[in-house]
Backbone as JSON, one array per atom type, in Angstrom:
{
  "sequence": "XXXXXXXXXXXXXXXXXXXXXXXXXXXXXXXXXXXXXXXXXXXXXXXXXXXXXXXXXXXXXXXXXXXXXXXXXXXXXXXXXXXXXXXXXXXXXXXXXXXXXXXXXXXXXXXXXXXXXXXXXXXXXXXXXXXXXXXXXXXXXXXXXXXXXXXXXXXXXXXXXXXXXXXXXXXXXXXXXXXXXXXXXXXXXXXXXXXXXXXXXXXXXXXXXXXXXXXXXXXXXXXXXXXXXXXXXXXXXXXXXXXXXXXXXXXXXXXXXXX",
  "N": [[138.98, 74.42, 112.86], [136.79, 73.28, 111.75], [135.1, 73.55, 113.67], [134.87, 76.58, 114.11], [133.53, 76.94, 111.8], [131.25, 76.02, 111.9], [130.46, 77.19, 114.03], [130.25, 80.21, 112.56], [128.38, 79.44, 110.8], [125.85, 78.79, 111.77], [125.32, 81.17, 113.12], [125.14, 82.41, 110.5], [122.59, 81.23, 109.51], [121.1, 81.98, 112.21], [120.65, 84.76, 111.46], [119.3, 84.49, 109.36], [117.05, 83.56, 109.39], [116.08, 85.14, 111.38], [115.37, 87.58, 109.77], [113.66, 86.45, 107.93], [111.53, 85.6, 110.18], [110.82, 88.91, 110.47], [110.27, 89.83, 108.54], [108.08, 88.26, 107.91], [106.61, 87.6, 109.77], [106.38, 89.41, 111.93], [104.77, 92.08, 111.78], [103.37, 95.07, 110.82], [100.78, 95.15, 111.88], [100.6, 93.7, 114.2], [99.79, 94.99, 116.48], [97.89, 94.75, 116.81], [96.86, 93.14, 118.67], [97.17, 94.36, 121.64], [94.41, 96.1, 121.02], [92.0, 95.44, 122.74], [92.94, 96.19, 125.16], [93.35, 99.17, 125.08], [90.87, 99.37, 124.32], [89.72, 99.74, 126.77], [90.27, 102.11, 127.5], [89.03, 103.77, 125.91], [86.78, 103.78, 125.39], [86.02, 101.05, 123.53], [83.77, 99.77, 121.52], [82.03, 102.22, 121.34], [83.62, 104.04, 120.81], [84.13, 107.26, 119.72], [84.2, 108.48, 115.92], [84.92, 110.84, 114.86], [86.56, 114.15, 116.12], [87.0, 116.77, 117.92], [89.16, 118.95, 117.33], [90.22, 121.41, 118.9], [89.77, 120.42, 121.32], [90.86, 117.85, 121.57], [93.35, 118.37, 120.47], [94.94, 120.43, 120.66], [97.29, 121.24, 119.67], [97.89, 120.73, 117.31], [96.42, 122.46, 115.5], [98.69, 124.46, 114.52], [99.55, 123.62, 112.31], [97.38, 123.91, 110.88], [97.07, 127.18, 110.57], [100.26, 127.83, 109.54], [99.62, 126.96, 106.86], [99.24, 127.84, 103.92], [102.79, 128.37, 103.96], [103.04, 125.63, 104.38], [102.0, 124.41, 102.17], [103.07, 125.77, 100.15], [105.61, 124.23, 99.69], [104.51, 121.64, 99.18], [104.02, 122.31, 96.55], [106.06, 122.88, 95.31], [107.71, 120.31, 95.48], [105.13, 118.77, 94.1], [105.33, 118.65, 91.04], [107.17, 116.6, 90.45], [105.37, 114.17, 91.28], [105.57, 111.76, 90.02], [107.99, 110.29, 90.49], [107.08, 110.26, 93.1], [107.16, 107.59, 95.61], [104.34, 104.66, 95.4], [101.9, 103.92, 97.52], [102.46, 101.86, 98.67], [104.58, 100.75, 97.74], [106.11, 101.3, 99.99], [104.83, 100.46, 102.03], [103.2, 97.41, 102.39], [101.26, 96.25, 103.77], [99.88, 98.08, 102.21], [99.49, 96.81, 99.6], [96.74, 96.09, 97.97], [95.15, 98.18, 98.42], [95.84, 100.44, 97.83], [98.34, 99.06, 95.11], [96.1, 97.38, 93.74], [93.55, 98.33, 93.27], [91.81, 100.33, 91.38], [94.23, 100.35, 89.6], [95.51, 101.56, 87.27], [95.52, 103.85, 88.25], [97.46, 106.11, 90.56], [98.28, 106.33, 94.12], [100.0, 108.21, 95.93], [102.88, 108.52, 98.02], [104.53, 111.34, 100.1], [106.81, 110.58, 102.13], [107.98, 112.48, 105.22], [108.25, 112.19, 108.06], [108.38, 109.04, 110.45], [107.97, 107.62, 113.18], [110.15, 108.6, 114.43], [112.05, 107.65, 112.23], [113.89, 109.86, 109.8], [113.64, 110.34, 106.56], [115.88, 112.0, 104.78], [116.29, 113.25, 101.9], [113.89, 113.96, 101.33], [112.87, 115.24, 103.63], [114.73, 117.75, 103.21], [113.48, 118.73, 101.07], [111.26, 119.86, 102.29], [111.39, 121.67, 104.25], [110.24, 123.5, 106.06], [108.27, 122.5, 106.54], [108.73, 120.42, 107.97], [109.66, 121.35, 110.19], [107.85, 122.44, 111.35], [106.46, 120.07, 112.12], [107.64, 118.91, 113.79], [107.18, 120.29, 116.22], [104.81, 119.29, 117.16], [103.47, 117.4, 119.66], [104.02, 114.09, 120.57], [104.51, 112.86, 118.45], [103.65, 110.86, 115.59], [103.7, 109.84, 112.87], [103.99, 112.02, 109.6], [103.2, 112.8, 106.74], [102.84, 113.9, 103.23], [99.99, 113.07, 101.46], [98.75, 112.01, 98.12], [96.34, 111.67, 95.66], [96.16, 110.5, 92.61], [93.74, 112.11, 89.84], [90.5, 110.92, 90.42], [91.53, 108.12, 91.68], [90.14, 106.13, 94.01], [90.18, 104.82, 97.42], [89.58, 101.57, 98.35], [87.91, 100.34, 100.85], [88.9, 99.86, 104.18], [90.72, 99.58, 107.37], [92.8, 101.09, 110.03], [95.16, 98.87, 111.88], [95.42, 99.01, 114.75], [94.6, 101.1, 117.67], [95.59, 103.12, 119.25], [96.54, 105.61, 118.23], [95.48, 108.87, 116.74], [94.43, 110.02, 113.32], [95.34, 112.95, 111.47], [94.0, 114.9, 109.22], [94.73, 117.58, 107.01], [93.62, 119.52, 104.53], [95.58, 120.33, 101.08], [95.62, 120.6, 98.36], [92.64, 120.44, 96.91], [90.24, 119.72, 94.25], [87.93, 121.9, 93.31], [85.84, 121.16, 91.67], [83.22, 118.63, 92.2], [84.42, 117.28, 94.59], [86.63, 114.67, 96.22], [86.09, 112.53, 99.18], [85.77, 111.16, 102.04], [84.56, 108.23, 103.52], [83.89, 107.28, 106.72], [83.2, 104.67, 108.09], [79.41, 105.5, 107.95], [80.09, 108.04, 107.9], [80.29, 111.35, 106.67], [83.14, 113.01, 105.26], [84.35, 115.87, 103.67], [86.94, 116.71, 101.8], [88.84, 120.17, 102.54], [90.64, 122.83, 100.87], [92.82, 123.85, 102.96], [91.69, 123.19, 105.71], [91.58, 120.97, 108.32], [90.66, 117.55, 109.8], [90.36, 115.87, 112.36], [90.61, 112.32, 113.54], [89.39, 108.81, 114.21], [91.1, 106.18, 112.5], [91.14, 103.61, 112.94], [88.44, 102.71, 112.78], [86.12, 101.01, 109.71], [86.91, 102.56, 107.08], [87.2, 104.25, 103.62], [87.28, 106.01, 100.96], [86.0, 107.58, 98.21], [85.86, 108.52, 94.76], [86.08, 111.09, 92.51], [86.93, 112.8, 91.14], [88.44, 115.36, 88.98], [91.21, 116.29, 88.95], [94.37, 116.31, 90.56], [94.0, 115.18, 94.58], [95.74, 116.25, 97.54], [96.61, 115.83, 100.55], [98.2, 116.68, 104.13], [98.91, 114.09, 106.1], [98.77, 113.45, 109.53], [99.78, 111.54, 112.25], [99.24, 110.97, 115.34], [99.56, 110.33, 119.02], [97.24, 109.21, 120.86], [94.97, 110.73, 123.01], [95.54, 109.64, 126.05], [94.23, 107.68, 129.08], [96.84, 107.68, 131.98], [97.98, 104.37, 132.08], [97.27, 103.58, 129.53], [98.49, 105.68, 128.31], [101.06, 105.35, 128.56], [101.16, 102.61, 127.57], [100.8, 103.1, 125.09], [102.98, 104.51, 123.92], [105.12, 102.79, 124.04], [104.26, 101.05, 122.53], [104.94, 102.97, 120.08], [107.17, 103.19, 119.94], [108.17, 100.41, 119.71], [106.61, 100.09, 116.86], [108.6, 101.77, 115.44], [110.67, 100.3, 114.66], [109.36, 97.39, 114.12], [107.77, 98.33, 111.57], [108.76, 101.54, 110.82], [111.68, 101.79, 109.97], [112.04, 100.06, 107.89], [110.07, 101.51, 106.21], [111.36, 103.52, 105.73], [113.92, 103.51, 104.72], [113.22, 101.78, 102.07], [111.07, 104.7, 101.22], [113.45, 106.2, 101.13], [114.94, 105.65, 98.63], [113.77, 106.79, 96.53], [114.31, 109.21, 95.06], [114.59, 112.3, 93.59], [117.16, 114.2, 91.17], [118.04, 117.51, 92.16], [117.7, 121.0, 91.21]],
  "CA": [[138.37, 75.0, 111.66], [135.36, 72.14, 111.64], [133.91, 74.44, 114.7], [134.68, 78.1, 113.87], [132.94, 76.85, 110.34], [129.93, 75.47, 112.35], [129.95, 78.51, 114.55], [129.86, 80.82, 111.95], [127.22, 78.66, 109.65], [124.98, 78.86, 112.63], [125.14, 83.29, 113.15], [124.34, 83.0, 109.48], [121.16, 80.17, 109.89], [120.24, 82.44, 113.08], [120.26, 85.93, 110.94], [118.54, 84.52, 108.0], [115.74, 82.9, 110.48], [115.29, 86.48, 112.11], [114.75, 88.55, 109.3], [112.07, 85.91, 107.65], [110.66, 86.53, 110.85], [110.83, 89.85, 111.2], [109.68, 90.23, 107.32], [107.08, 87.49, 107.31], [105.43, 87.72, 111.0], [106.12, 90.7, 112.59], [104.39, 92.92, 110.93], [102.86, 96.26, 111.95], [99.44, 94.5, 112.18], [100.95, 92.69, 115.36], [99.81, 95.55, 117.53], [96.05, 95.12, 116.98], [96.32, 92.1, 119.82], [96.98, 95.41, 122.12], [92.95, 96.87, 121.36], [91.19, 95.42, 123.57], [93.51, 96.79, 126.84], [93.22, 100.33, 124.61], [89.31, 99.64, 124.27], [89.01, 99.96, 127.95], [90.1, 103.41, 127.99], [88.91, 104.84, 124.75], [85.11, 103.71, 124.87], [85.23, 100.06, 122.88], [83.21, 99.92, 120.07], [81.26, 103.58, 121.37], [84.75, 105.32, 120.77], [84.59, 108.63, 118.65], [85.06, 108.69, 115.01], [85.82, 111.91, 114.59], [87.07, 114.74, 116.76], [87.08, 118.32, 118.19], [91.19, 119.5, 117.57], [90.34, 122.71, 119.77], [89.03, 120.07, 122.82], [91.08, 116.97, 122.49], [94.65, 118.26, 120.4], [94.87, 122.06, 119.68], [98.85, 121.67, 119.13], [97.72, 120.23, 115.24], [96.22, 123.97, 114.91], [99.59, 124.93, 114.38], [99.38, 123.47, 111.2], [96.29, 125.11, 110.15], [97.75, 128.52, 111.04], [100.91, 128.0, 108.68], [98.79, 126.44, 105.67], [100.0, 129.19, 103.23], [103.94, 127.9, 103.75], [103.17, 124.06, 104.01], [101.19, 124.51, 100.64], [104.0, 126.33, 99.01], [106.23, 123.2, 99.97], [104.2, 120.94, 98.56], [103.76, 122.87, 95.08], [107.54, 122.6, 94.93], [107.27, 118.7, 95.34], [104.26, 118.01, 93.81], [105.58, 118.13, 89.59], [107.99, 115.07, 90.77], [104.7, 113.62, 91.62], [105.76, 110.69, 88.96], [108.82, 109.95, 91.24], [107.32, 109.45, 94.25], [106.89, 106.05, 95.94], [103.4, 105.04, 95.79], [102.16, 103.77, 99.09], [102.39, 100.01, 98.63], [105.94, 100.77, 97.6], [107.18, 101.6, 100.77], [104.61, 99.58, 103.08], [103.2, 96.03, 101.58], [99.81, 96.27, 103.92], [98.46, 98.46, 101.27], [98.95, 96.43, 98.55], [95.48, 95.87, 97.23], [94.6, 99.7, 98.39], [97.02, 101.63, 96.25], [98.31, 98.91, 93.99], [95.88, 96.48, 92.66], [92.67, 98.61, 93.13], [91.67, 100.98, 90.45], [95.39, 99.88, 89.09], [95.77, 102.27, 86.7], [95.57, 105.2, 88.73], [98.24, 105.79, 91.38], [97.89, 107.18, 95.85], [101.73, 108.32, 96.0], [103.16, 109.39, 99.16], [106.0, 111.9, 100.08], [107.5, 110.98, 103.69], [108.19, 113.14, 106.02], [108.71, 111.49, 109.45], [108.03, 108.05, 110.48], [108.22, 107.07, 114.44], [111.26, 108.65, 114.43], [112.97, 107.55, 111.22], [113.2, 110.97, 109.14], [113.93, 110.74, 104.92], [116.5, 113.25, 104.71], [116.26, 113.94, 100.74], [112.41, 114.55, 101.59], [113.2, 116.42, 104.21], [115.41, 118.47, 102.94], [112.39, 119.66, 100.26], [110.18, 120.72, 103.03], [111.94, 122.09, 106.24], [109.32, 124.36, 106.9], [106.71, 121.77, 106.93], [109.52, 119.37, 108.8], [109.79, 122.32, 111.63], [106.05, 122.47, 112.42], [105.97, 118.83, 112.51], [108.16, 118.71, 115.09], [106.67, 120.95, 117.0], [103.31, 118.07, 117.5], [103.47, 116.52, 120.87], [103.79, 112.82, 120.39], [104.24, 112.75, 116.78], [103.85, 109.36, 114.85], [104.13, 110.17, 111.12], [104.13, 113.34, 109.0], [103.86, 112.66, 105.26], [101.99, 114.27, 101.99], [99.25, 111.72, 100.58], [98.93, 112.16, 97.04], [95.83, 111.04, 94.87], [95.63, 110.52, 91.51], [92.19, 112.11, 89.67], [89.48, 109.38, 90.25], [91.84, 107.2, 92.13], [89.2, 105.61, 94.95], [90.61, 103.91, 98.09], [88.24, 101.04, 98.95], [87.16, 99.94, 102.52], [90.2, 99.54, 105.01], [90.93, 99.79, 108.36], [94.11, 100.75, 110.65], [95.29, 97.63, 112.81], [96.02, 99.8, 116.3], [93.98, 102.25, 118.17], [96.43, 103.82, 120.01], [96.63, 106.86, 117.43], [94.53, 109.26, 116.03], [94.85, 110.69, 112.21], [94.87, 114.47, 111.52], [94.42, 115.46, 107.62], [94.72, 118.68, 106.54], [93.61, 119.42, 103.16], [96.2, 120.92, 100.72], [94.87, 120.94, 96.88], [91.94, 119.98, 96.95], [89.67, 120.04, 93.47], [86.83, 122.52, 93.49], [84.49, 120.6, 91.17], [83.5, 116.85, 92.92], [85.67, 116.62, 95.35], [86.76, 113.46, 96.77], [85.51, 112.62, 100.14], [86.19, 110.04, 102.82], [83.7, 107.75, 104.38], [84.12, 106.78, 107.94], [81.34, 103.3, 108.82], [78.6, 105.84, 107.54], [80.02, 109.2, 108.22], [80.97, 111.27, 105.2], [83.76, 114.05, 105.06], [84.34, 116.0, 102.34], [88.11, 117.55, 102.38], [88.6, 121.43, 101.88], [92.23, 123.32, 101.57], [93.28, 124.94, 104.14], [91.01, 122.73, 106.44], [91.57, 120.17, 109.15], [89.67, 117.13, 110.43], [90.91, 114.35, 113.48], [89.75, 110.96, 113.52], [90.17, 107.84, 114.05], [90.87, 105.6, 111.27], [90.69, 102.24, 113.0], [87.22, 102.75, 111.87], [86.42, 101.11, 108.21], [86.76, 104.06, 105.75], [87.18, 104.37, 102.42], [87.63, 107.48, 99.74], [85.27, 108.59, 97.1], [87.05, 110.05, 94.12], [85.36, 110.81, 91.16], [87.62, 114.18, 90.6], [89.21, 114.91, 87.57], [92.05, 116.46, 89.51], [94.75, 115.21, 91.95], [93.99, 115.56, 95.48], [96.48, 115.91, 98.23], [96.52, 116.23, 101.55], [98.99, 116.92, 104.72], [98.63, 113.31, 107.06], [99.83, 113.2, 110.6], [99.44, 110.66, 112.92], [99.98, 111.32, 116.5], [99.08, 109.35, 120.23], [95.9, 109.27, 121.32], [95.01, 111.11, 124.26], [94.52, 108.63, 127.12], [94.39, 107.54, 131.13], [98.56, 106.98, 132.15], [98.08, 102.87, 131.68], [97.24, 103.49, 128.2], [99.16, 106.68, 127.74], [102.68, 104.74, 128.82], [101.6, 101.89, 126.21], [100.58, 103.7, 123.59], [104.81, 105.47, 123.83], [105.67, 101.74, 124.01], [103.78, 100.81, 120.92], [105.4, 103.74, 119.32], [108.52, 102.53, 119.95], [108.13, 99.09, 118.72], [106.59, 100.24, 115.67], [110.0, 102.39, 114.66], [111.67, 98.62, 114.55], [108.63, 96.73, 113.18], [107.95, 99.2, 110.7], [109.25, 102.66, 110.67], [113.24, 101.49, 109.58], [112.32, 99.31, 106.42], [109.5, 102.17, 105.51], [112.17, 105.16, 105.83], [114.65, 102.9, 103.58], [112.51, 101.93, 101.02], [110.77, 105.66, 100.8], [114.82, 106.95, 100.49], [115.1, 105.22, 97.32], [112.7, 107.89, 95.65], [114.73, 110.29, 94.96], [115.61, 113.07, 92.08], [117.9, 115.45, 91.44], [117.3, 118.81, 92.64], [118.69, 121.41, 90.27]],
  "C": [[136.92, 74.56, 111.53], [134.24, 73.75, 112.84], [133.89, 75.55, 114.5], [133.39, 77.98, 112.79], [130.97, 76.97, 111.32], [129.39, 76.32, 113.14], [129.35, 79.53, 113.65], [128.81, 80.5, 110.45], [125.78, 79.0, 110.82], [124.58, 80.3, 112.8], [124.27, 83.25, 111.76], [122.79, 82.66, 109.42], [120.28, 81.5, 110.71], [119.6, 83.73, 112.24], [119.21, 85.97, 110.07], [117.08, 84.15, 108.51], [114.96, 84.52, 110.89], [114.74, 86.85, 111.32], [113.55, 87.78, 108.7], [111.37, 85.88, 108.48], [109.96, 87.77, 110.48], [109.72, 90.43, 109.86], [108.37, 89.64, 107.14], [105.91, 87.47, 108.72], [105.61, 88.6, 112.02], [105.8, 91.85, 112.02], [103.82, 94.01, 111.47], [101.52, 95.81, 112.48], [99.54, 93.61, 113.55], [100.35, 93.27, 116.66], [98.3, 95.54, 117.66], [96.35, 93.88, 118.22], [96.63, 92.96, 121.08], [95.31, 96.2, 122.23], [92.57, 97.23, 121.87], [91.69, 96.38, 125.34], [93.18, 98.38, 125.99], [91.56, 100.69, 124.52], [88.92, 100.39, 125.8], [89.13, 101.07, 128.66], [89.8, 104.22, 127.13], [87.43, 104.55, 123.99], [85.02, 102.37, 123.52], [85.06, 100.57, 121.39], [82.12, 101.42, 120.02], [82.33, 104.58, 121.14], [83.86, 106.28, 119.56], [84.88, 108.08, 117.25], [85.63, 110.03, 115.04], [85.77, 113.01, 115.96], [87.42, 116.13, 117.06], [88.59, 118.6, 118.31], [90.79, 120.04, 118.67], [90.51, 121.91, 121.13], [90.37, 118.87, 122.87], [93.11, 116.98, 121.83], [94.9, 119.5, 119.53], [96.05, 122.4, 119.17], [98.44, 121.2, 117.87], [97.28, 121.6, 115.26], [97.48, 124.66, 114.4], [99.68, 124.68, 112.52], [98.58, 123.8, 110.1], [96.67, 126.25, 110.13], [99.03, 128.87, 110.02], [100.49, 126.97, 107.03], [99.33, 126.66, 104.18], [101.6, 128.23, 103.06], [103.83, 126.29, 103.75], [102.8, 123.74, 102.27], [102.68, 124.88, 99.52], [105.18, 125.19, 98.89], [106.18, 121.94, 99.12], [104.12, 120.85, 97.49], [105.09, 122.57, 94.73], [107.79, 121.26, 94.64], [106.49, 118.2, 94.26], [104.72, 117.7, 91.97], [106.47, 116.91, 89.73], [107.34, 114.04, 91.1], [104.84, 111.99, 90.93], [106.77, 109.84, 89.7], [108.9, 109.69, 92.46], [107.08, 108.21, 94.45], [104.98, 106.06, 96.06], [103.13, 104.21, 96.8], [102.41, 102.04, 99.12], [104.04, 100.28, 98.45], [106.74, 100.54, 99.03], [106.01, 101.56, 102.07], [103.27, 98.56, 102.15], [101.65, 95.91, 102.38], [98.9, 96.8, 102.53], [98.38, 98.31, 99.61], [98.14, 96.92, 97.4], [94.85, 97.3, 96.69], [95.43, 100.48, 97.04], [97.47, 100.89, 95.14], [97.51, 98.23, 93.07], [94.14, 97.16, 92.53], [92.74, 100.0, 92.37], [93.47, 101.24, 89.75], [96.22, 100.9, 88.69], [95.91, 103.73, 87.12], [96.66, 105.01, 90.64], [97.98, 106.86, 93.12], [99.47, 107.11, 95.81], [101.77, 108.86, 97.58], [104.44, 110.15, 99.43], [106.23, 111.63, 101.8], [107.78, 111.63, 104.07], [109.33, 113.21, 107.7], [107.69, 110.33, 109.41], [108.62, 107.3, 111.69], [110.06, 107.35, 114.81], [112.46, 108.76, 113.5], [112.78, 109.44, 110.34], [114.3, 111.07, 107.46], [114.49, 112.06, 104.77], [116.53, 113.7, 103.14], [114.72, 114.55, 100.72], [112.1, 115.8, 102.7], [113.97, 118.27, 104.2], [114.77, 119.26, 102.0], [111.94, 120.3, 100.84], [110.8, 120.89, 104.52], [110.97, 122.39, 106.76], [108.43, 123.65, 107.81], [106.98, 120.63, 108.24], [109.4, 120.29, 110.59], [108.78, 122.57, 112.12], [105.95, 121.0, 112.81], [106.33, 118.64, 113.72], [108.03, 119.19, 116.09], [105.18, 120.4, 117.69], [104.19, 117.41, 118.48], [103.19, 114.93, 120.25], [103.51, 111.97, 118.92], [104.59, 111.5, 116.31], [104.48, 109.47, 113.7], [103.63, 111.36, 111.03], [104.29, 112.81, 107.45], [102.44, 113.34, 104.41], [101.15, 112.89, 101.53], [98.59, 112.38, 99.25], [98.02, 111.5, 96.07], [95.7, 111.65, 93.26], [93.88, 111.09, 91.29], [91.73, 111.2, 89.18], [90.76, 107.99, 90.79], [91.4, 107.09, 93.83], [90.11, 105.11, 96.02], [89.55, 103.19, 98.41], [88.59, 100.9, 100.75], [88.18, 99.73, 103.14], [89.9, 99.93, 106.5], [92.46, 99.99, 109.17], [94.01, 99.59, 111.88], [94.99, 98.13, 114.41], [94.7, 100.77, 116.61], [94.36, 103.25, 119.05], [96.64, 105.46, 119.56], [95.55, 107.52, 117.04], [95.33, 110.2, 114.8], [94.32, 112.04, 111.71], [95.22, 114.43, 109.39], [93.9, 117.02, 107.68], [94.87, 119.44, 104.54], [94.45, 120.29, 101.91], [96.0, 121.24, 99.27], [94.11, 119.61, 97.08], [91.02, 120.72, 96.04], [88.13, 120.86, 93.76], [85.49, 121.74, 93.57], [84.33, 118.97, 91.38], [84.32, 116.66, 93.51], [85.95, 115.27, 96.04], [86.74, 113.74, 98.3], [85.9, 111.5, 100.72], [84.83, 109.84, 103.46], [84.19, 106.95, 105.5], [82.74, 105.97, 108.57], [80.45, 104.36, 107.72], [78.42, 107.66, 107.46], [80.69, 109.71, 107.32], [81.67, 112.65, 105.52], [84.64, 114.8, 103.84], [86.0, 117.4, 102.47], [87.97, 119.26, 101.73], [90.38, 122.0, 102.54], [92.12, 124.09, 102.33], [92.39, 124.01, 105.64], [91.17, 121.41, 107.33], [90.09, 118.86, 109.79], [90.84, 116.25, 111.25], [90.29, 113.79, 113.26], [90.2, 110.0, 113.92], [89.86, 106.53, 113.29], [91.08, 104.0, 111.43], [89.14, 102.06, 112.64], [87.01, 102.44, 110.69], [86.44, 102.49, 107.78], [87.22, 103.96, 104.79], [86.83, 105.94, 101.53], [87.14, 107.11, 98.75], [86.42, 109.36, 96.05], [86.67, 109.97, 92.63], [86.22, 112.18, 90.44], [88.43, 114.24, 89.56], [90.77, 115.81, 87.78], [92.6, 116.12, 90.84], [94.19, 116.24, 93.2], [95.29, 115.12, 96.41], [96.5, 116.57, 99.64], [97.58, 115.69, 103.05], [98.19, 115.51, 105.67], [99.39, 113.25, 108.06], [98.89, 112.73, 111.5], [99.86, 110.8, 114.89], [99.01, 110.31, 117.84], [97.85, 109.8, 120.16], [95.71, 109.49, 122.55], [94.54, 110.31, 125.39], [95.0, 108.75, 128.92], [96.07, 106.87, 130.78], [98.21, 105.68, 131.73], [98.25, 103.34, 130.34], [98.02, 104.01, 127.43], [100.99, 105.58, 127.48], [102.48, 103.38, 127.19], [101.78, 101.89, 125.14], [102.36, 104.14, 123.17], [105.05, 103.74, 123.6], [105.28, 101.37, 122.43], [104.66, 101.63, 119.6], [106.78, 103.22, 119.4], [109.12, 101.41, 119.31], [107.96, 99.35, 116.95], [107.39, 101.36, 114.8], [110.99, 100.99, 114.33], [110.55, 97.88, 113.19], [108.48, 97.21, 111.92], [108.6, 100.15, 109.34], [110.67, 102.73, 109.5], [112.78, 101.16, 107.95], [111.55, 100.44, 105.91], [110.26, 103.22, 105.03], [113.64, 104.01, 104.44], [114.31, 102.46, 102.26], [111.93, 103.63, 100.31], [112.63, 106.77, 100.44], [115.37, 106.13, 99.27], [114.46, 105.63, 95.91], [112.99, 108.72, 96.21], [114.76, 111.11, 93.26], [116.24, 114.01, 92.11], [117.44, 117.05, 91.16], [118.0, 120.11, 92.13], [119.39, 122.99, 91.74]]
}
C-alpha cells in the first residue's frame, strides 16, 4: 500500500510539475529563439513589411472574391459582440494590449481556427467563412478581430517570423478610420480590401473612430527555401500544443444561445 501510495503521489507531483511548466514557461513566445535560422532565409532585419498577395500568396484572394458572404457572417455575429471573448481572455500575451490599455474600451475576438484546433459553436455561425478558410494553403489561424470605437492598440510585436498576417477589412468606419502603423509605415484599412504583412514588425493601431472596426485575420506560413519551409510546418505543429488547445478551450466558453 506504502508503495502504490508513493507511486501514485509521484504521477500526481509529476502532472502538477508539467502543467506549471507548460503554463508558466512554455509559452508561445518560446519560438522567437527559432528567428535567427528563419532570418537567414527571409532577409534579417531587410525582410519585407508588407506584401504583394498576387506575387507571394494569391490563394488569400479567395477571400477577397467572397467578401459579400464573409461580411454577411459577420453581421450575424457581430450584435453578440458583448459576448465575445476579448483577446486577453483567451491568450494572456495580450494582456496589457487589449486589457489594461485604453481599459475601458474592449478588441474582442471571434475564433475561427487555430493551428488546427477549430471552436465548433463559432464555427457553426460562420461555415461559409469556415469553408474558404480551409481552402488557404498552410493555414495558421482564421478569426474576426473586433474593435471597439477609439479602442487604440499600442506598440507590439509577434514573437515568430515564420508567418505572415493577411487582414481583410470587413466594417470599416467611413469617417477617421483607424489605421495600423507598421515601424513607420501607415495602412489605413478599407472593406472589402486586403493587405499581407508581417507583423513581427512593431505596429500599433490608431483609432480615433467613433465606430467599431472589424476585420477578417488570417495567419498563414511564410513562403520560404525547404529548410525553413519544413520548420516553419514544425513550428506549426508545436504551437497547436503550446498554444492552440488552451486558446480553442478558453475561446469555447463564449458562447450564447442561438434562437
Amino acid at each position: 500500500m506504502t508503495t502504490l501510495m508513493t507511486y501514485t503521489e509521484a504521477i500526481m507531483n509529476f502532472k502538477k510539475i508539467y502543467y506549471q511548466a507548460k503554463d508558466k514557461l512554455i509559452t508561445y513566445k518560446i519560438v522567437s529563439v527559432l528567428n535567427p535560422v528563419f532570418n537567414l532565409f527571409i532577409g534579417g532585419d531587410k525582410r519585407p513589411i508588407f506584401f504583394d498577395i498576387d506575387q507571394v500568396y494569391p490563394a488569400l484572394r479567395l477571400l477577397e472574391q467572397h467578401y459579400a458572404e464573409i461580411r454577411a457572417e459577420l453581421d450575424q455575429v457581430l450584435p453578440m459582440q458583448h459576448r465575445m471573448p476579448r483577446y486577453h481572455d483567451i491568450d494572456d500575451d495580450l494582456l496589457y494590449a487589449s486589457g489594461r490599455y485604453n481599459r475601458d474600451k474592449h478588441w474582442n475576438v471571434f475564433m475561427l481556427y487555430c493551428y488546427g484546433e477549430k471552436p465548433k459553436f463559432n464555427r457553426e455561425q460562420c461555415p461559409r467563412t469556415c469553408e474558404l478558410l480551409a481552402a488557404i494553403p498552410y493555414l495558421c489561424q482564421g478569426f474576426f478581430s473586433i474593435l471597439d470605437p477609439g479602442k487604440s492598440i499600442p506598440r507590439h510585436t509577434s514573437p515568430s517570423r515564420y508567418y505572415l498576417r493577411y487582414h481583410l477589412g470587413m466594417k470599416v468606419p467611413e469617417q477617421n478610420p483607424p489605421f495600423i502603423l507598421l515601424t513607420d509605415k501607415k495602412y489605413t484599412w478599407k472593406e472589402g480590401e486586403a493587405v499581407l504583412f508581417d507583423d513581427s514588425w512593431d505596429h500599433e493601431i490608431i483609432n480615433h473612430a467613433s465606430q467599431l472596426r472589424a476585420v477578417l485575420i488570417v495567419d498563414v506560413l511564410r513562403p520560404m527555401a525547404w529548410p525553413a519551409h519544413l520548420l516553419g510546418r514544425l513550428v506549426m505543429l508545436l504551437a497547436r500544443w503550446i498554444y492552440a488547445v488552451e486558446t480553442h478551450r478558453r475561446a469555447s466558453n463564449f458562447v450564447w444561445k442561438v434562437d
